[in-house]
C-alpha positions in Angstrom: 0.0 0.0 0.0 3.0 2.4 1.1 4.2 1.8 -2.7 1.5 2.6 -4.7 0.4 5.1 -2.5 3.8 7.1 -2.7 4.0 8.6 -5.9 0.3 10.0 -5.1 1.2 11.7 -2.2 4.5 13.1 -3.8 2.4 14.7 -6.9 4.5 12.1 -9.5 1.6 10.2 -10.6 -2.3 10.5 -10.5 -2.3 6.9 -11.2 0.0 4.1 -9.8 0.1 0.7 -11.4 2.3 -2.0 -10.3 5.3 -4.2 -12.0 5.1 -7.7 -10.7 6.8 -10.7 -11.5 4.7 -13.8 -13.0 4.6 -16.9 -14.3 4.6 -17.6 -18.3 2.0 -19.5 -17.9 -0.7 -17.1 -16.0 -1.3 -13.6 -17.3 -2.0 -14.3 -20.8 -4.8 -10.9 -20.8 -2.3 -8.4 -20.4 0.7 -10.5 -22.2 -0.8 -10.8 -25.5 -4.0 -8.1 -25.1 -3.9 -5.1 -22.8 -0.4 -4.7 -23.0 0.4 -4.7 -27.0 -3.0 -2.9 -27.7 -2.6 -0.1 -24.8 1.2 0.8 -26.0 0.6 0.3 -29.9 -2.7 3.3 -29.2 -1.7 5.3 -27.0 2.5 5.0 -27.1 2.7 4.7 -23.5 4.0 1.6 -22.1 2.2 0.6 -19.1 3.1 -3.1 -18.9 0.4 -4.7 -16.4 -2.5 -2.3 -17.5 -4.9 -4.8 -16.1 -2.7 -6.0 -12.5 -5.6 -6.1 -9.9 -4.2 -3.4 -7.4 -3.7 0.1 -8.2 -3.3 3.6 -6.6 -5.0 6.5 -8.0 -6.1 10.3 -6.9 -9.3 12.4 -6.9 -7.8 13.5 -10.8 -9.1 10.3 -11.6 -12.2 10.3 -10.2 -12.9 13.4 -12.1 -12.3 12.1 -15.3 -14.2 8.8 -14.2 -17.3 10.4 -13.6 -18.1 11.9 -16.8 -17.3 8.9 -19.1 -19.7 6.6 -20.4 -19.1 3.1 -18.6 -18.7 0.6 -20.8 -20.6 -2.9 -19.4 -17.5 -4.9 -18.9 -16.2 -2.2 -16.4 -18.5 -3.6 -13.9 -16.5 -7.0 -13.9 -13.1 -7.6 -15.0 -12.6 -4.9 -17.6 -12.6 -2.2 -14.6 -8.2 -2.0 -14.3 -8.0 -1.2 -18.3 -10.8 0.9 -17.9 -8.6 2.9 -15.3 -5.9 2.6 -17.3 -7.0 4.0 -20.2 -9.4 6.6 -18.7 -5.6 7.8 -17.1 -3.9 7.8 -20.3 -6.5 9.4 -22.6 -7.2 12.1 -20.5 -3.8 13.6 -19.9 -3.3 12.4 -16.2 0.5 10.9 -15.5 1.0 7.6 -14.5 3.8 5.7 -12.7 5.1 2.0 -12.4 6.4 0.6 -9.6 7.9 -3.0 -8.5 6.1 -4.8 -6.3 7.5 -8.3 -7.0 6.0 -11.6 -7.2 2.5 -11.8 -8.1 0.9 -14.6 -5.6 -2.7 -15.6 -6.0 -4.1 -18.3 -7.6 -4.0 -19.6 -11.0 -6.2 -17.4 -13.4 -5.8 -20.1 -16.4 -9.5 -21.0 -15.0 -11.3 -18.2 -15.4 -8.8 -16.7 -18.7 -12.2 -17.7 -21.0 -14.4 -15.7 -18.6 -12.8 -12.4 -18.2 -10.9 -11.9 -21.7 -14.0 -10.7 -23.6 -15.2 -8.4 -20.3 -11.4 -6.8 -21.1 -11.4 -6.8 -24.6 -15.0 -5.4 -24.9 -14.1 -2.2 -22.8 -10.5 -2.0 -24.5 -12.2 -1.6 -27.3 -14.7 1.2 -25.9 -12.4 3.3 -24.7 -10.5 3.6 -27.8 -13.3 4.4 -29.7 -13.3 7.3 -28.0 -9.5 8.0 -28.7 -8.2 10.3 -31.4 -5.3 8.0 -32.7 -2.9 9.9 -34.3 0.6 9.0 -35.4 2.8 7.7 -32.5 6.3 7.4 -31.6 6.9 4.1 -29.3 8.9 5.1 -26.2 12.3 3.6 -26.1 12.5 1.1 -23.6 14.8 1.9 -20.8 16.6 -0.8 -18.4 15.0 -4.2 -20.1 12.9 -5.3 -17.3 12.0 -9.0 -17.1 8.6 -9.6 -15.8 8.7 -13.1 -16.2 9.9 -15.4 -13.4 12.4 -18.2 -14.2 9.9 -20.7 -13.0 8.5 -23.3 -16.0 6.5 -25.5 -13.8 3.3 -25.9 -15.8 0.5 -27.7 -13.6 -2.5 -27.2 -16.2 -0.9 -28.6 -19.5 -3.4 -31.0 -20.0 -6.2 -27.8 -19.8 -4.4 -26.2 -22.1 -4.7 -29.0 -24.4 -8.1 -29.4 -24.1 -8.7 -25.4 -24.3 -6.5 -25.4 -27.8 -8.9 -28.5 -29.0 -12.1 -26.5 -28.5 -11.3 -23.3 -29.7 -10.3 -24.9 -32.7 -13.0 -26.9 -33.4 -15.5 -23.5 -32.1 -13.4 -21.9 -35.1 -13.4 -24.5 -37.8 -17.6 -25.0 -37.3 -18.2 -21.3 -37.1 -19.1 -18.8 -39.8 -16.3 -17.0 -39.1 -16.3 -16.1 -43.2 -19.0 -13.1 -42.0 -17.6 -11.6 -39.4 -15.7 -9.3 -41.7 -12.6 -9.0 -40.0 -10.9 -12.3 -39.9 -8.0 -12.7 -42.4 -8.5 -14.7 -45.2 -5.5 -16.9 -45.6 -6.3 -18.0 -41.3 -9.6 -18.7 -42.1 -8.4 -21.1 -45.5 -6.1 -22.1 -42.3 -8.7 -23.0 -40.0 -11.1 -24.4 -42.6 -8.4 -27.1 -43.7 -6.3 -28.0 -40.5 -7.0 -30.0 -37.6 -3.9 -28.9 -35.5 -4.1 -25.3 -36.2 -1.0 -23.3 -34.5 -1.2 -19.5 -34.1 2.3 -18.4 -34.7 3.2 -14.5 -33.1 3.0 -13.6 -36.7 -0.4 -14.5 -36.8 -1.3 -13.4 -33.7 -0.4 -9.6 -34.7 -2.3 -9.5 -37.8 -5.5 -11.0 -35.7 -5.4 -9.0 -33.1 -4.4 -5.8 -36.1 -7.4 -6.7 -38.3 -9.9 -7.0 -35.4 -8.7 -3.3 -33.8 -8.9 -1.7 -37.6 -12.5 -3.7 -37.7 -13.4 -3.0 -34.5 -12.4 0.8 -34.8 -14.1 1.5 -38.2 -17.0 0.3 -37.5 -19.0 1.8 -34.2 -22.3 0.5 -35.0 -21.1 -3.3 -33.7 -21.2 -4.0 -30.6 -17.8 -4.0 -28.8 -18.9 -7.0 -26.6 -19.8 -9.2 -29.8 -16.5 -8.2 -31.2 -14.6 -9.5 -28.0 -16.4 -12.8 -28.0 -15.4 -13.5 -31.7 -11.7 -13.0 -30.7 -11.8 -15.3 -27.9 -11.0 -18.3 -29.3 -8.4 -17.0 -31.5 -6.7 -15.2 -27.9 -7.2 -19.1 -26.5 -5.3 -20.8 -29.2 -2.5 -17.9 -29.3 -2.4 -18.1 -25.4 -1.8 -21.8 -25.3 0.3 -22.2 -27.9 2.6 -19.4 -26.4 2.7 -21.6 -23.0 4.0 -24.4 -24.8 6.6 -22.3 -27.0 7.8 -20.5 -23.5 8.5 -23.7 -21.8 11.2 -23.9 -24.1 13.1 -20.6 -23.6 14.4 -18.8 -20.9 12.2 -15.6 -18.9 14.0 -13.1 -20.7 13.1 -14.6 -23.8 9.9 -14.6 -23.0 9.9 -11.3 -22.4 11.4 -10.2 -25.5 8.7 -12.2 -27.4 5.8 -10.7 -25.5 7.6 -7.3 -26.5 7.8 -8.2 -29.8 4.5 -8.5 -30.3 3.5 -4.9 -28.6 6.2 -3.8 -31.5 4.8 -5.7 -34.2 1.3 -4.9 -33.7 2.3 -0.7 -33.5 3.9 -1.2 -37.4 0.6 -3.0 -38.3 -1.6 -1.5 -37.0 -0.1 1.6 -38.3 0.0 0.3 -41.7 -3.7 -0.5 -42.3 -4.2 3.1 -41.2 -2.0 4.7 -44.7 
């Protein structure tokens, strides 16, 4: 509490969000969604926009309480609501290290609160005016991963990857309009569909561009479609990591904030 509270009291930050250290294997929201989508908009990096336990001012409140609240807010989409009601509205933010993130596993509920955080994500920045960014260097490579590769619930992820593909390969996923065409020739033909980073980018690329273009839909639909395309990308990363080292990991995860700026940016010329 003395941590996050700090910077408040000192005037540095109207908004405090902590750097903890986690397992590869838990924290897939904010790995491969909150944190690549929140730096590739708004060009500040603000890498656990969705960590649980923040510290924040009466700046905030201000701002709160004249935006429209999107539905997911209410559940688990309320930290990237913060976060992005901070970072759209010209208040300063702050990270701090709080080290090792202990609770219990999420992988259990990772179905149930990615489209609550991807619906409101996507709320928000309808309301941004996205301009042409620069991506802040980053300073001091900071690895948030632990060392740890002890992965208890590889057999769920097994059995999450088999349904999401089968979901995908029975669904009409041909009319949603924003699904590339050479993953849904993928989907259509393969059994054992892997979602490479590569892939992963120009999903989660397409679906923003879609998403952002095209107000009418309803931001919750649009976060259920990507679920099971975020559960096949999430599990296959857990397997890929097991293999590499934390700082590795890290450097992938910030890869794909990277790759998603320069195409994101691209669909937008």
């Amino acid at each position: 509490i003395n941590d996050l509270l700090t910077p408040l009291l000192e005037n540095q930050a109207d908004f405090v969000t902590p750097l903890y250290k986690r397992s590869r294997f838990e924290g897939s929201s904010t790995n491969h969604f909150a944190y690549p989508v929140t730096l590739a908009l708004t060009g500040v990096r603000v890498r656990q926009p969705i960590a649980g336990d923040f510290g924040f001012n009466f700046a905030l409140l201000e701002v709160v309480n004249k935006l429209d609240i999107p539905e997911g807010t209410q559940y688990y989409g309320i930290d990237v609501f913060l976060t992005l009601a901070t970072l759209m509205n010209g208040l300063h933010h702050k990270q701090i290290d709080l080290g090792l993130k202990l609770h219990h596993p999420s992988h259990t509920k990772l179905e149930y609160m990615f489209p609550q955080i991807a619906e409101v994500e996507l709320s928000m920045l309808r309301h941004l005016d996205i301009k042409k960014i620069s991506l802040p260097a980053k300073e001091n490579f900071v690895t948030n991963i632990t060392e740890s590769k002890v992965f208890l619930h590889k057999d769920v992820a097994k059995k999450m990857h088999r349904d999401a593909v089968f979901y995908l390969s029975s669904a009409d996923i041909f009319y949603w309009g924003w699904v590339p065409d050479d993953l849904i020739k993928k989907l259509k033909k393969d059994t054992e569909v892997n979602i490479s980073l590569v892939d992963w980018v120009n999903i989660l690329s397409s679906w923003l561009y879609f998403g952002l273009n095209n107000k009418n839909i309803d931001a919750s639909l649009l976060a259920k479609q990507l679920l099971p395309f975020f559960v096949l990308y999430s599990t296959d990363f857990w397997f890929m990591s097991e293999n590499i080292t934390a700082k590795e990991t890290e450097s992938v995860i910030e890869e794909q904030a990277i790759k998603l700026y320069k195409s994101f940016n691209n669909r937008r010329k």
